[in-house]
N, C-alpha and C positions, 0 to 999 in steps of 0.2 A: 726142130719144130719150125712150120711153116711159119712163114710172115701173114698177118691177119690184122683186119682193121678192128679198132677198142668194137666200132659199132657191130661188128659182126659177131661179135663175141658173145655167147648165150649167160645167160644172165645165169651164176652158182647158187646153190646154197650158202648160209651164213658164213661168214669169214673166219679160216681161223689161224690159229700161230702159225701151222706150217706152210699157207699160201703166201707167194711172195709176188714181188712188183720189180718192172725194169726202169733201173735209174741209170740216163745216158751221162758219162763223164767224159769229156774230150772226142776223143774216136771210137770209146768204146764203151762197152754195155754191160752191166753189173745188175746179179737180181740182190734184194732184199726181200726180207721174209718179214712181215708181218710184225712178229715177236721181237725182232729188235727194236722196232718202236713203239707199241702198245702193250699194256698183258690184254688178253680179249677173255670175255669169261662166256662162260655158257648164255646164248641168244649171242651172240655178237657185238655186245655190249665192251665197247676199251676203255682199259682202266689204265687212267693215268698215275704215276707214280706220287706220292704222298707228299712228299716238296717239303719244304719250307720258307719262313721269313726271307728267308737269306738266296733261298732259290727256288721259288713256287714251281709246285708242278707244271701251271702253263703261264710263260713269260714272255719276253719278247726280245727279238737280236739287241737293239739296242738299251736295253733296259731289262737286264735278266734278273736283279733283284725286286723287279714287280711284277704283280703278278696272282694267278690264285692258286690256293694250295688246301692239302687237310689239316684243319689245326685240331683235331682230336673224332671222336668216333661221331656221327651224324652231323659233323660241321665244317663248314668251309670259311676258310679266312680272303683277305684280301691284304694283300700287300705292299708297299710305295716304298720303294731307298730302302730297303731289310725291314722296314715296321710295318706293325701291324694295324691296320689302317680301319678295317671291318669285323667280324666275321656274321656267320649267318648260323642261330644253331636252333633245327629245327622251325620253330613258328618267329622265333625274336631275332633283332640284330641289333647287335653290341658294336659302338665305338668304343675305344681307350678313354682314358679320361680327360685328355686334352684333345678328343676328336671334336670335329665343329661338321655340324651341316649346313652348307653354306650354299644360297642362290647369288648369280651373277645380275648382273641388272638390264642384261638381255637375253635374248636366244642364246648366245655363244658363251658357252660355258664357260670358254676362258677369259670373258671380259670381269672385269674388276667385280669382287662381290661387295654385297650391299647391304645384305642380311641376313643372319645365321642362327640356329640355335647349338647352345653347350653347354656343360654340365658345370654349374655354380659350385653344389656341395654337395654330400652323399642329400638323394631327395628332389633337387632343385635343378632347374631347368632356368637359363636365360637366353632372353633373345637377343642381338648385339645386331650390328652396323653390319656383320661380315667381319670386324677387326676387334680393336678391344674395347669398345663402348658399347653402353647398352641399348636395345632400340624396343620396340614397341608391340604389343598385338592389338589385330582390329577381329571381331568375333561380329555375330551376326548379333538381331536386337534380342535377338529372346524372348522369353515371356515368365508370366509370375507362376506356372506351374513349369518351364523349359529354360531357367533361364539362362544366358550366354554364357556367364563363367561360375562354374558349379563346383560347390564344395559339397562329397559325400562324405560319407561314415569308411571309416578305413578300410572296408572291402569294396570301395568305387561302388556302391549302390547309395541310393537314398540322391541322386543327384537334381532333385529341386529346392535343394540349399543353395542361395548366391546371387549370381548380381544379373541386372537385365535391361535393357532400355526402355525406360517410361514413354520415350517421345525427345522433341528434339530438346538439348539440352538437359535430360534428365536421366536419371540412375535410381534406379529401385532395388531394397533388399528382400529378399523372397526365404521364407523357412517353410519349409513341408509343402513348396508351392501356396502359401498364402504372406501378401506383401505386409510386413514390418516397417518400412519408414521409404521414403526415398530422400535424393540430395538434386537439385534442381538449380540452377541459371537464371531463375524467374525471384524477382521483387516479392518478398512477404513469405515464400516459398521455399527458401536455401536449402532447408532439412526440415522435411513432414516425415511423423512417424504415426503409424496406427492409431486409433485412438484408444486401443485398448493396450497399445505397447508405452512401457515407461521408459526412462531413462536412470538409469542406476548406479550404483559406486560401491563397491564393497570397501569392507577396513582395511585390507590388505590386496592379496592377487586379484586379478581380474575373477579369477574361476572361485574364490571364495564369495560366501553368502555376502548380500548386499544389505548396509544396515543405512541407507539415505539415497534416497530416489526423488524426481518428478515426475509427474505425472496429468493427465487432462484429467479436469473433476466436469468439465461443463464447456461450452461454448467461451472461448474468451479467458477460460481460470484454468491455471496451472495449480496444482498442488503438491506439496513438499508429503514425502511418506518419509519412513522409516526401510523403507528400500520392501514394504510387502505392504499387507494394509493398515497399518497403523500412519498416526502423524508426525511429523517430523518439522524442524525450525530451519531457517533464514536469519544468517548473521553478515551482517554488513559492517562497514566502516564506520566511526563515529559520525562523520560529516561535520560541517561548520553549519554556521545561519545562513549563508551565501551559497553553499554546496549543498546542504541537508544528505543523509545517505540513500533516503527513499522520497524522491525526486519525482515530476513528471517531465513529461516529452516538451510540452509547453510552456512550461515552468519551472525549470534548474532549479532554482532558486528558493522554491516554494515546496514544504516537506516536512520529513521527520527527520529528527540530529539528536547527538548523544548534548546536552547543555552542559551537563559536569558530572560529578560522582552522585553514581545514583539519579539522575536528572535525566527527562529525554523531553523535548520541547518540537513546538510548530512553530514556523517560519512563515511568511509572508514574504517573497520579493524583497528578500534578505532582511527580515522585521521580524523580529521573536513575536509573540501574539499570546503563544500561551505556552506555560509546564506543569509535568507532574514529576513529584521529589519524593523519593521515599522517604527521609526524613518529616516525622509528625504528618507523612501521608496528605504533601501540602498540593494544593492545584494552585496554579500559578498565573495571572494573567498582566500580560504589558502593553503598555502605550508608548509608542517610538520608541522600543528595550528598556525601558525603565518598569519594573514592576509596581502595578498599582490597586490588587484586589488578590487577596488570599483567603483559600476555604482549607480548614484542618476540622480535625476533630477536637482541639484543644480552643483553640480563637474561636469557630465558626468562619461565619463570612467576615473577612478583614477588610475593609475599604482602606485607597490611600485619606490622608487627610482633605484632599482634593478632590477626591470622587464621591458626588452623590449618587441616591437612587433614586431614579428618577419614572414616572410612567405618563403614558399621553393616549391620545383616542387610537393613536397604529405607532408600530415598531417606525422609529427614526424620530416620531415628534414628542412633546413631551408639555405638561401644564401643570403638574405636582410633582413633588419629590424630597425625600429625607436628605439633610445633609447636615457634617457638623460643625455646629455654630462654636464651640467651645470643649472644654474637656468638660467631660461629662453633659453637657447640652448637645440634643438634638434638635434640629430645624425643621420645621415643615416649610418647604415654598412651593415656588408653581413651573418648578422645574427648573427656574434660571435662577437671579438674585430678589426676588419679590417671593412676599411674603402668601401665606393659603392655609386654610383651615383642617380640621383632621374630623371628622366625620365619625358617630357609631351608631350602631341601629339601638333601638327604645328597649332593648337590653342589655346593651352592652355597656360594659364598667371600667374603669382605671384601680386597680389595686394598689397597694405598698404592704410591703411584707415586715415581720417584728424584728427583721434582721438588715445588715447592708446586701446578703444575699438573696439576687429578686427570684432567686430560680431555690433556693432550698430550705430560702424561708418562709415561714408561715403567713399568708394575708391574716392583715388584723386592719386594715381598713380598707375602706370603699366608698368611691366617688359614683352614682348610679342616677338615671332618671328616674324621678317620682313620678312625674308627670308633665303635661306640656310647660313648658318655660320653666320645669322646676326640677333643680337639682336635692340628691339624697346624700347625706355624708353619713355611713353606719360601719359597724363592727364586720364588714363582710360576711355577715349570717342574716343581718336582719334583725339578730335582738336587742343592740344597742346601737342610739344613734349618736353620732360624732359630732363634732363641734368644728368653725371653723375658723382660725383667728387671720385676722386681717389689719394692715391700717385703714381707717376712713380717708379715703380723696374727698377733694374737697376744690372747690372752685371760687375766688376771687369777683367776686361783682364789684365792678366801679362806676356803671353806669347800669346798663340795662340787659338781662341774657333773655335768649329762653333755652328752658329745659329740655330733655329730649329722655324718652322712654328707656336707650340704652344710659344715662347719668343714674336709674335708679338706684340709692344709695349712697348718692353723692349731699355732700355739705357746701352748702351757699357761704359765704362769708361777705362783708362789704369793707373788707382791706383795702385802702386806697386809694376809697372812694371821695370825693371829691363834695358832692350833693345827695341826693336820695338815688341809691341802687335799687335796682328793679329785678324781679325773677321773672316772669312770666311762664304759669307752670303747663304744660303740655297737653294736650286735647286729647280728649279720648283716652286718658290714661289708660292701660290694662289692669284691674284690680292687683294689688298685692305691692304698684308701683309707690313708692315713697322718697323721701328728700329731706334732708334735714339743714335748719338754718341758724347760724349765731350772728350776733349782733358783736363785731371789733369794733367800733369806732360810734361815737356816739353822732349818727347820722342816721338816717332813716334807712331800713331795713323794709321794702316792700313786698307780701308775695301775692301773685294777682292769680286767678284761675279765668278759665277761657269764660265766654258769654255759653249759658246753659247749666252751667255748675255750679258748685257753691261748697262754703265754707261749714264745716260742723261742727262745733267746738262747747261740746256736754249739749247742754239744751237748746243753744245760741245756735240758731243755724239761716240759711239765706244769703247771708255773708258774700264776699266776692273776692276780697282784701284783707289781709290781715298784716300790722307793721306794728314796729319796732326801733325806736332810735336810742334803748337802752344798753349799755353797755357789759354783755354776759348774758343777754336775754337769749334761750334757746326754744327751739320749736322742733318738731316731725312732725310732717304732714303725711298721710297713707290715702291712695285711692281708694274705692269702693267703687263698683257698680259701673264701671267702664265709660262708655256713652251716655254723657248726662248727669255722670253720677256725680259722688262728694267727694271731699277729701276732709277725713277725720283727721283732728287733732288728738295725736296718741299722747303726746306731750310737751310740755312748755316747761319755764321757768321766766323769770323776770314780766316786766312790761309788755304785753301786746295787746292793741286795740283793732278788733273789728270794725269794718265797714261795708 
């Protein structure tokens, strides 16, 4: 065969086993045929030998156990040092289970790696450093129907479950692409959740029904469920006076606390103020922790002995008030230590009952107005009238009085007197007024009425004066007729002379 250049060479048909090629060795020339190095299959397709781990089909001079080979029907492995490093089967590619895929931290492959992914557990995928710590992923921000890191339903659909970026510093939860809560870097903010999303607790596993929940009822109000729609409780600690367990922001110290068994009380800036006791269902109230006014259904309202009741024209001031003077006495004053009167409209009455019981016993008397200036003492029905026993007061003349409209009823005497005692009886008496006079000491006994009036004594009338220096001599004098009028002589005994 002539000598011919490759280029002049007309181009064959497909290649096959028994075409051969010239390999020069030292001086001389050797052909090869094809089929020693390749099988060639129909189209001119060469197939390389099946290899293995240990000696891949194609390798290289210095490194013959790497390399690629067939690791089974549709797949090709990859090999390093006799192991098996990849394969590829079909559409997937399989590492081993200590395979890492690993980026260098430049261009050049073989600079130090940085960062890798590998297989945790059957399932799990972690990200590492390149070595054996774990490192990080950054995903893009996503959205509340796209979001960055998605949890589907076991067949990898339904992927608008998961998490997303609100914005800077924030993280959103998204289900069925609509947001449930986020958690945020922002003051007041930390964790927002829907406001139709609760917060829940089942009795047991997470996945068991939930029986205690929170929830939003309103702008500002949380509410306690039952983990659905029913209501649910808020248990707290007992607290102290000084801690209370339901506290405010501005006021530690001021609240609700457990007081003792069965007790829960309010606090003031560590100062009890008030409690409620289930025993006798008592309400409780203190001044500087000391208790001083109790209401039950058994006492009523209990004051200390120290506290009155007091009322005034506004809350804080005060010019009446109940308070007690004694056991069993009541006081009226005028809110301090001074004394004040007790007031009732033109039907209004004081009873007493036929028993020491004022509340179960029967009124059988009554104290009532008749009329102006006049009191009624009757049976509490009105058809028998009562009686009222008294001692007579009585007043000492040693020289000269006068009388006074409120003395009505009083007795004059002249105890002590020295020369002639004087009365001088009142002006203008109001009809019904009266006074009565004895004579102790055998001295004169004078009783004068003003200029206008006069004395009336049976027929004897005119009069101005009428005395006595008898000793047991009595008199009652009674007005009549107000302005101007008389004073009748209802009765006497001993010596008295008109003048």
């Amino acid at each position: 065969m002539a000598d011919t250049k490759i280029s002049a060479l007309a181009s064959g048909s497909p290649a096959a086993a028994t075409d051969v090629t010239v390999i020069a060795r030292g001086g001389a020339n050797y052909k090869l045929a094809l089929s020693d190095i390749w099988t060639i299959a129909t189209g001119s397709q060469l197939l390389a030998p099946v290899g293995s781990a240990a000696a891949p089909s194609i390798s290289f001079a210095s490194q013959t156990s790497s390399g690629l080979y067939a690791i089974g029907s549709g797949a090709v492995a990859m090999s390093g040092g006799n192991f098996n490093t990849m394969a590829w089967y079909g559409v997937e590619s399989i590492l081993p289970s200590t395979g890492v895929l690993n980026w260098s931290s430049t261009t050049n492959v073989s600079a130090g790696r940085d960062t890798g992914l590998a297989r945790s557990a059957a399932g799990v995928v972690k990200v590492t450093d390149g070595s054996t710590n774990l490192g990080r992923i950054l995903t893009g921000g996503g959205s509340v129907t796209s979001p960055a890191l998605a949890i589907g339903s076991s067949d990898g659909t339904n992927a608008q479950n998961g998490f997303y970026s609100t914005g800077v510093n924030g993280i959103g939860f998204t289900r069925n692409g609509a947001l449930l809560f986020t958690i945020a870097h922002v003051l007041g903010t930390d964790f927002n959740l829907n406001s139709a999303m609760p917060l829940n607790w089942s009795s047991g596993a997470a996945t068991a029904a939930a029986d205690v929940g929170l929830k939003r009822n309103a702008a500002g109000i949380l509410q306690v469920t039952d983990g659905s729609s029913g209501s649910g409780r808020i248990y707290v600690a007992d607290g102290t006076r000084a801690l209370p367990s339901l506290s405010f922001t501005s006021e530690p110290d001021s609240g609700m606390y457990v007081v003792g068994a069965s007790e829960v009380g309010l606090s003031v800036n560590d100062t009890l103020f008030y409690s409620m006791a289930q025993a006798g269902a008592q309400h409780r109230w203190y001044v500087s922790n000391v208790e001083r006014m109790r209401f039950n259904s058994t006492v009523g309202l209990n004051l200390d002995s120290l506290i009155p009741l007091t009322w005034g024209t506004a809350l804080g001031s005060k010019d009446i008030g109940l308070a007690r003077a004694a056991a069993g006495i009541v006081a009226v004053t005028d809110g301090s230590t001074g004394s004040a009167s007790a007031r009732f409209g033109s039907t209004g009455t004081i009873l007493w009952t036929n028993t020491t019981d004022p509340i179960g016993g029967a009124s059988d008397t009554r104290l009532s107005k008749a009329a102006a200036q006049v009191l009624s003492i009757d049976n509490a029905a009105g058809t028998v009238m009562g009686a009222l026993r008294r001692a007579i007061d009585f007043a000492n003349v040693t020289t000269t009085t006068n009388s006074t409209i409120q003395q009505s009823g009083i007795c004059f005497t002249n105890t002590g007197a020295g020369g002639t005692a004087t009365v001088n009886l009142v002006d203008n008496a109001p009809s019904g007024t009266f006074y009565d006079f004895v004579v102790t000491v055998a001295l004169s006994l004078d009783v004068v009425v003003s200029s206008g009036e006069s004395i009336q004594d049976g027929a004897s009338n005119g009069t101005t004066k009428i005395t006595s220096n008898t000793i047991g001599s009595t008199l009652r004098l009674l007005a009549v007729g107000g302005a101007g009028g008389k004073w009748f002589v209802m009765s006497k005994s001993g010596t008295w002379t008109l003048s």
